[in-house]
N, C-alpha and C positions, 0 to 999 in steps of 0.2 A: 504494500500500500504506500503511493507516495503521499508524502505532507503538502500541506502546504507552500504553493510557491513563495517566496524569499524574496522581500522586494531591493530593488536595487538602490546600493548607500552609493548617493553623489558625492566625487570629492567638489570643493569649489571650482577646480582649474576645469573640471567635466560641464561645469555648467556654463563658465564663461563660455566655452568652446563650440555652445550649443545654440550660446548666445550669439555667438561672434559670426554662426551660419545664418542665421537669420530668424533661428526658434523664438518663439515668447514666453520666455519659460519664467514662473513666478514662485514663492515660497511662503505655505500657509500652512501653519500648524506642523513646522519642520516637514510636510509634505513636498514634494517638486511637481508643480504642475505646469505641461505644456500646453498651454493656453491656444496656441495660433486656430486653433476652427472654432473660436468661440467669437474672436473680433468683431465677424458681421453679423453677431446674435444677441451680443450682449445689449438691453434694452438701454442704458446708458452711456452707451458710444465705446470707440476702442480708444478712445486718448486715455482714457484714465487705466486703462490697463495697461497702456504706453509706458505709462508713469511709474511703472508697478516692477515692468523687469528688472529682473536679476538684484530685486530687495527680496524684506522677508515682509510679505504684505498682512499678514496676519491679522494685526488691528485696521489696518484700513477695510477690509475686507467682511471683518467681524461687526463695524462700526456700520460701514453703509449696508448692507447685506442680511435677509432673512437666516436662520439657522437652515432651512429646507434649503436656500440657495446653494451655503457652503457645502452641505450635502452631496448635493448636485454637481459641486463642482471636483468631485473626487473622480467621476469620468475622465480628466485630465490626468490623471496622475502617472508619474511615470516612476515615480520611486521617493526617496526622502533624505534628506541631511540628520549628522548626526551633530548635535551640539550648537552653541545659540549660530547666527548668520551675521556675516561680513559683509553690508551691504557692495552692492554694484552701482553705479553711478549710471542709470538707464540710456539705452542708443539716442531714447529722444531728448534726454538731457547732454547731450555729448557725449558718451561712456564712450570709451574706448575699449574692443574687445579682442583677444588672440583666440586664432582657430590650433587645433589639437595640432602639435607638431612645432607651432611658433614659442621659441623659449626667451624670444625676450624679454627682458623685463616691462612692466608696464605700470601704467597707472594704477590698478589695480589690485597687483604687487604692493605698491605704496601704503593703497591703503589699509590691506592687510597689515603689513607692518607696525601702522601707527593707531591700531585698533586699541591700544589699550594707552596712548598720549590722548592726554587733552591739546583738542586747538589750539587752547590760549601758550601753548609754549610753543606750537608753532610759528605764531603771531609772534608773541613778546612775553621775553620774560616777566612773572612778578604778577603774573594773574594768579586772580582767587578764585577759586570756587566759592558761591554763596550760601552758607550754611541757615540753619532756623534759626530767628531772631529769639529775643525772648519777649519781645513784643508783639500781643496778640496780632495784633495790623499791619506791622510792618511789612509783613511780606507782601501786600498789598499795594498795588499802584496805583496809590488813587492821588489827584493834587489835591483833594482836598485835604489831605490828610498830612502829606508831606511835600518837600521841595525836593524835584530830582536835581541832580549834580548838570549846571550848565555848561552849554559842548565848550570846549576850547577856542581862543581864537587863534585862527590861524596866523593873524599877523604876529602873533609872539612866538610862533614856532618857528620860522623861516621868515625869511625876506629874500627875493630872490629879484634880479635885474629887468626884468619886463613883464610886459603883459601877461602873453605868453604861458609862461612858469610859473606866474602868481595863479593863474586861475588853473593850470594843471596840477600842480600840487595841491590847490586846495581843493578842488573836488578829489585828488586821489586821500588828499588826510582826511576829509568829510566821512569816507567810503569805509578806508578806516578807522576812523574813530566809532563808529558806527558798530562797525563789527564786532572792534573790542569791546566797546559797552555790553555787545549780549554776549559774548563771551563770560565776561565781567561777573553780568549780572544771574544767567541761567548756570544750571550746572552742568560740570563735565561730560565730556561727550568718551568720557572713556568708557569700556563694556561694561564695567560692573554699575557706574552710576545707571548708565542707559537700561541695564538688566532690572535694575530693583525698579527705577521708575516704571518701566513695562507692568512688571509684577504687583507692582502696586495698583495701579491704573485697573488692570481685569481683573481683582480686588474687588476694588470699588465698583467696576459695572457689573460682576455678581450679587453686591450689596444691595447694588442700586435695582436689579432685578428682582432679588429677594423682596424688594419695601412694595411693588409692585408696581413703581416709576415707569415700566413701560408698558403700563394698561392705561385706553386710552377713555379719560374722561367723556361720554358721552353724553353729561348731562351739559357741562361745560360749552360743548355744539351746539344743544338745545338751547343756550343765552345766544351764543352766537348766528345763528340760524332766526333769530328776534330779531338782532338788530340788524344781519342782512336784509332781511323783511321791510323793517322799517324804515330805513336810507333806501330801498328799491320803490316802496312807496309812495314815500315824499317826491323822490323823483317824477314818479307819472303824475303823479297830485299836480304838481307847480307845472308842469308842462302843459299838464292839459287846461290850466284855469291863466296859463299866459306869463308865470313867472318862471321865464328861463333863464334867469340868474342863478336862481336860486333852486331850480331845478338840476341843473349842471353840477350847482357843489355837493347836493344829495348821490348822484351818481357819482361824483371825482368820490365820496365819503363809501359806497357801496363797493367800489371798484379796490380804495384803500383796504379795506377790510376783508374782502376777497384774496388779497395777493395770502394774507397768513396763510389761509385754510388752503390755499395753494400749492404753498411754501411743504404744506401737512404733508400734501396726498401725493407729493412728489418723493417726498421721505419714507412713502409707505408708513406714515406716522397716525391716522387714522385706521384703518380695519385690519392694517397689516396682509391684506391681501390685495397681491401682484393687480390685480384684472380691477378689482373693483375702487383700488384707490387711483389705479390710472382713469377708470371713468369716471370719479368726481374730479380729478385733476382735468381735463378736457373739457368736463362742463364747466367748469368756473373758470380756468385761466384762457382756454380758447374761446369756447362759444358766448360768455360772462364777459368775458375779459380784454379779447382781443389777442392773445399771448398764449406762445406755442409750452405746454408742459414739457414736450419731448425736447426742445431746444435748452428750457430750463435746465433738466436733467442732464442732460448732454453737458451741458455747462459748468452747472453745479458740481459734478462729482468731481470734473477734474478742481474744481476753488477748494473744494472740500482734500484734497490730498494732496495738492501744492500749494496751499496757502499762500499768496503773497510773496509767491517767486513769481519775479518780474518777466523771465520767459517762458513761465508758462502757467499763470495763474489770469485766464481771462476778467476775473473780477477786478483787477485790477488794470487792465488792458483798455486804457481809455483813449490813445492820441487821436485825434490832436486837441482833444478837448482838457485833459488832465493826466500828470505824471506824477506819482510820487515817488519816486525814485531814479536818484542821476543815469540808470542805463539807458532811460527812454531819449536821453539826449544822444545816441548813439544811433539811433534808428533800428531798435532792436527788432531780433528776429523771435515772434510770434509761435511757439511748437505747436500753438491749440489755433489761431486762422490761418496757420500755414504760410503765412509772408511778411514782411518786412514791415514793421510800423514807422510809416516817414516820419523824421522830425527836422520837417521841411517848414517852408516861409510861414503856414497860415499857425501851424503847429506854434514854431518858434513863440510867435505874436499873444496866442493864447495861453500859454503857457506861464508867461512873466505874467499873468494879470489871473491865474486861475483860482488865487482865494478870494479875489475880485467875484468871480464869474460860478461859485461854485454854486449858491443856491440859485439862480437864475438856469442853466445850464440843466440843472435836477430836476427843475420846474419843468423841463419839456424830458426827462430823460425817457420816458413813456414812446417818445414818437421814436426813440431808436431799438427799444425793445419790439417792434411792430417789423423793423425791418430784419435785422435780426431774426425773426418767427419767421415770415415769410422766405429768406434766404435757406431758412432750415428746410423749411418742405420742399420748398422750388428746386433744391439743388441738390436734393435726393440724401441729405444727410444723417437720416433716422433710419434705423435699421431694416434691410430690405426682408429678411427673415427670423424664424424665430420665434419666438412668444409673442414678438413686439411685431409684426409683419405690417398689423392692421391700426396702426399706432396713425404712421402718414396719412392713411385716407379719413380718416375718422377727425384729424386735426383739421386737417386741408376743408373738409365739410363744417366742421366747426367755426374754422376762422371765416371763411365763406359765409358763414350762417351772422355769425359776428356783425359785419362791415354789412349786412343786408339788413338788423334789426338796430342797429347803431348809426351806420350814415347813408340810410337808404329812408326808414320809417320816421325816425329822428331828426337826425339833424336836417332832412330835404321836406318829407314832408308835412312834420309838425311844426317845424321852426318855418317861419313865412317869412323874414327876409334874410337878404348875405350876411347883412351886417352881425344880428341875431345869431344866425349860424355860426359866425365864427367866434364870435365872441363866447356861447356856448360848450365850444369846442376847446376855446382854449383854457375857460376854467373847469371843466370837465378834469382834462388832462393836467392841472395845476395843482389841486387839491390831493391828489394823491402821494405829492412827492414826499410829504415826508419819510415814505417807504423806503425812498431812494438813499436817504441823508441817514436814515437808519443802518440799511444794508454797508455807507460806504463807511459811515461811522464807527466799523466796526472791526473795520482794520485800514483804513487808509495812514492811520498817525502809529500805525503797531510796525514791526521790524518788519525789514524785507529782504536782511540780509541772507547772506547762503552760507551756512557753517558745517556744510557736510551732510553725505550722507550717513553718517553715524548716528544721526539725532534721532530719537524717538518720536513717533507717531503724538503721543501726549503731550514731548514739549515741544515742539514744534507749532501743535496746536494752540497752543497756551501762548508762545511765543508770539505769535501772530493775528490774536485775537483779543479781542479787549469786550467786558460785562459793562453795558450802562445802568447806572442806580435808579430806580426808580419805584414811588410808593406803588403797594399793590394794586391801589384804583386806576392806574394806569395802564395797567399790563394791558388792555384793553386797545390801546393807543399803540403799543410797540409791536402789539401783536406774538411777544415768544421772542423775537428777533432781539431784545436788550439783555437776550442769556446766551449771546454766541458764543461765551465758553465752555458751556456745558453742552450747547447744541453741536459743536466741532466736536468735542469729543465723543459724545454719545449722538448723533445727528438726527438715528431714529425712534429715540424718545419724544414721544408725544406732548408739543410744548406745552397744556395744561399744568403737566407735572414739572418744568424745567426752575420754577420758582422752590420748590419743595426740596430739587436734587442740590441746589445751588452749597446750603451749609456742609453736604458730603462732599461736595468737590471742591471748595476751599480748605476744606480740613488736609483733605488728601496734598492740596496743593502746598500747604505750610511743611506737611509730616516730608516730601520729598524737595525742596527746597525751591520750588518755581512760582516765583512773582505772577501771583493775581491779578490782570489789571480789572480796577472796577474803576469806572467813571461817572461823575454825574452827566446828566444831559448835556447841561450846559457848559461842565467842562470837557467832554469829550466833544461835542461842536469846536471849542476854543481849541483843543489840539491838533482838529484837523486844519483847522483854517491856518494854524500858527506852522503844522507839516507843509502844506502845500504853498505857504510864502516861503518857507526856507529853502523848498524846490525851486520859485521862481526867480529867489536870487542867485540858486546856482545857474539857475539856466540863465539868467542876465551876463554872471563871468563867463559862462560859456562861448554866449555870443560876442563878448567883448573880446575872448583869446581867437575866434574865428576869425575876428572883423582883422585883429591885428595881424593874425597870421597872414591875410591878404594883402595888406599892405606893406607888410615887411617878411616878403619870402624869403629874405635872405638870414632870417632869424629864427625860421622855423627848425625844428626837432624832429 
């Protein structure tokens, strides 16, 4: 009688090798899975599996992802690792990979090697690791509470002869000082720190399963299901008795309230089921809404697992309207649109004036999400098979159905002049921005630096995420969205309960040493606006090292 077959132990150099043929092989629950026929099926696009090679995806996977999914996903499997994983630095990140036989050394190599150095001695000597305070809050980022350490100025660190060198140095000390601050301030990226934080982390979302965190309040729908009622309402109310002022901000208010319960059914964070939270997701963000769910998701998943890396974190992917981050002055290249984002003339222009232009710009952000949707369906970017086959037709009917009972019935022929019309139109689409100011609020003024792929799923998240404070009568207002800490980490916790998980996940965050940020409303608005002038003056040196470079080419470097 033979036993059971013996599955096969991957070395790493076996997978790089696997990697470097063109396989998409990924690593979940020290399983090896070769992914590559699942790309054109997976209901959330293949970027974010993109993202995923040659790591150990585990917690991302476990984080977005039903238990029956992971299940599902052991069809893939083609053997397992033994012992914790050395991450890869993914092809769509630029990894570099050797095929079996190439004994070069590589990148890879490296960072093997330095699996068990913290960065910060990479960097510079004389870094700390930030250990627990003995101060309940400290570990807290909040300014209301304390004053963080102001950046440096460069003119005390260097003086250098022109233009030129003054503005390349001080974006390259900007860049890092920056780095080393989170260096500084998050802790070590060597295995055992990254180990315990791991361990800690799926701890707490056993806890947090235990408490029953991810049972989804349905009575809590039942209020909200009142008040989409009553703002859909008021809107036909006023429209049909002549007040289309006031009619318009009833729907900008219906449409605001919509985006959460949106935000839900894309998370699978209402009935937890595949089929049926896609079809309240299509009623209300397409056919309610105007706004494609499947583009969302496509979206989302990749924000949610690169956070706030600048090439390839769409959320953050705004030119030429807004950059937070000195790469976009580079004309960086895009891994999730697939091209080049110019940071050309109109760019430049906007750019130096975009804490100017930030709530103005949000105020219409609505009409770019619209094209967006449409570009999704039109260009065939949702999965042509699979679970998800009938996802396209079903949107494409939807958003159809949209723009036929929104600016066909409405705005043409209930509104009876142009002027009316448009004016309808544009506080319609006005009123809802605060969504917009929420979503950006949320990590526009949080790090964006790149410190490796060593870093952990949880600090990474934490890293790049900031909790707005806010009394409980307003949850109503934020919608779920002012706990993007807990929602990044745990994403498909039903945000009902994301107020209740909040004191477990600051506990956890103190016992492992990573800064909390919570902010209030108003200072987290002040952050951002205060982030994105400090952008606009580098992009002002930028252009001033351009202008000179042109005029004195005989000085350039």
């Amino acid at each position: 009688m033979g036993g059971p077959t013996e599955e096969k132990l991957f070395t790493r150099r076996e997978i790089e090798g696997l990697i470097a043929e063109g396989r998409k092989v990924i690593i979940v629950d020290d399983k090896v899975l070769k992914v590559d026929p699942w790309l054109k099926y997976h209901p959330g696009g293949d970027k974010a599996i993109m993202h995923m090679v040659g790591r150990d995806a585990t917690d991302e996977v476990t984080a977005l992802h039903s238990a029956a999914t992971k299940q599902m996903m052991l069809k893939f499997k083609v053997g397992r690792i033994q012992g914790p994983w050395v991450n890869f630095k993914p092809p769509i990140q630029g990894g570099k990979f050797r095929v079996i036989g190439d004994d070069c050394p590589s990148e890879n190599d490296l960072a093997a090697d330095f699996t068990n150095v913290a960065p910060s001695d990479l960097v510079s000597s004389g870094a700390t690791t930030p250990t627990s305070s003995g101060s309940e809050r400290d570990y807290i980022l909040d300014p209301r509470l304390r004053r963080r350490k102001a950046p440096a100025d460069s003119s005390s660190i260097s003086s250098v002869s022109d233009a030129e060198d003054e503005a390349t140095l001080s974006l390259r000390q900007e860049a890092e000082r920056r780095l080393q601050e989170d260096l500084d301030k998050y802790p070590s990226l060597d295995m055992a720190t990254q180990q315990n934080i791991i361990a800690k982390y799926r701890e707490l979302d056993q806890k947090l399963r235990d408490k029953g965190m991810y049972q989804c309040n349905y009575w809590a729908y039942g209020v909200e299901c009142l008040r989409y009622s009553l703002c859909f309402g008021l809107f036909l109310y006023f429209l049909n008795t002549g007040w289309y002022k006031l009619s318009a901000v009833f729907l900008g208010f219906f449409w605001h309230q919509l985006t959460f319960t949106a935000h839900d059914a894309g998370h699978m964070g209402i009935t937890h089921n595949f089929a049926v939270d896609t079809f309240i997701g299509i009623f209300i963000a397409d056919f309610c809404g105007g706004l494609s769910i499947g583009w969302w998701k496509r979206n989302h998943n990749v924000h949610h697992i690169v956070t706030n890396e600048p090439d390839h974190d769409p959320d953050i992917q705004h030119l030429p309207f807004f950059a937070i981050d000195q790469k976009f002055f580079k004309s960086l290249y895009s891994t999730y649109y697939d091209r080049v984002m110019e940071y050309d003339a109109f760019a430049r222009f906007v750019i130096r004036a975009q804490h100017w232009l930030y709530y103005p710009m949000l105020g219409f952000g609505r009409l770019n999400l619209y094209r967006l949707s449409w570009e999704y369906i039109l260009l065939g970017q949702a999965p042509k098979k699979g679970i998800a086959w009938w996802h396209r037709y079903a949107e494409l009917s939807a958003l159809t159905l949209f723009w036929v009972w929104y600016g066909y019935f409405v705005i043409y022929r209930c509104i009876p002049t142009t002027s009316d019309r448009i004016i309808f139109f544009c506080i319609s689409h006005v009123v809802p921005f605060p969504v917009h100011v929420q979503i950006t609020l949320s990590h526009f003024a949080m790090s964006t630096s790149d410190i490796g792929v060593a870093e952990s799923f949880p600090q990474r998240m934490i890293r790049t995420t900031m909790d707005v404070d806010c009394p409980e009568w307003l949850d109503f207002f934020h919608g779920g969205l002012q706990f993007q800490v807990i929602h990044h980490l745990y994403p498909r916790m039903p945000r009902h309960n994301l107020r209740a998980a909040q004191k477990d996940v600051m506990e956890f965050c103190k016992e492992v040493g990573l800064p909390y940020a919570l902010y209030g409303f108003y200072e987290g608005n002040k952050a951002v606006i205060g982030h994105l002038a400090e952008i606009s003056k580098q992009a002002a040196i930028f252009k001033e090292c351009q202008q000179y470079c042109m005029e004195n080419p005989g000085h350039a470097h």
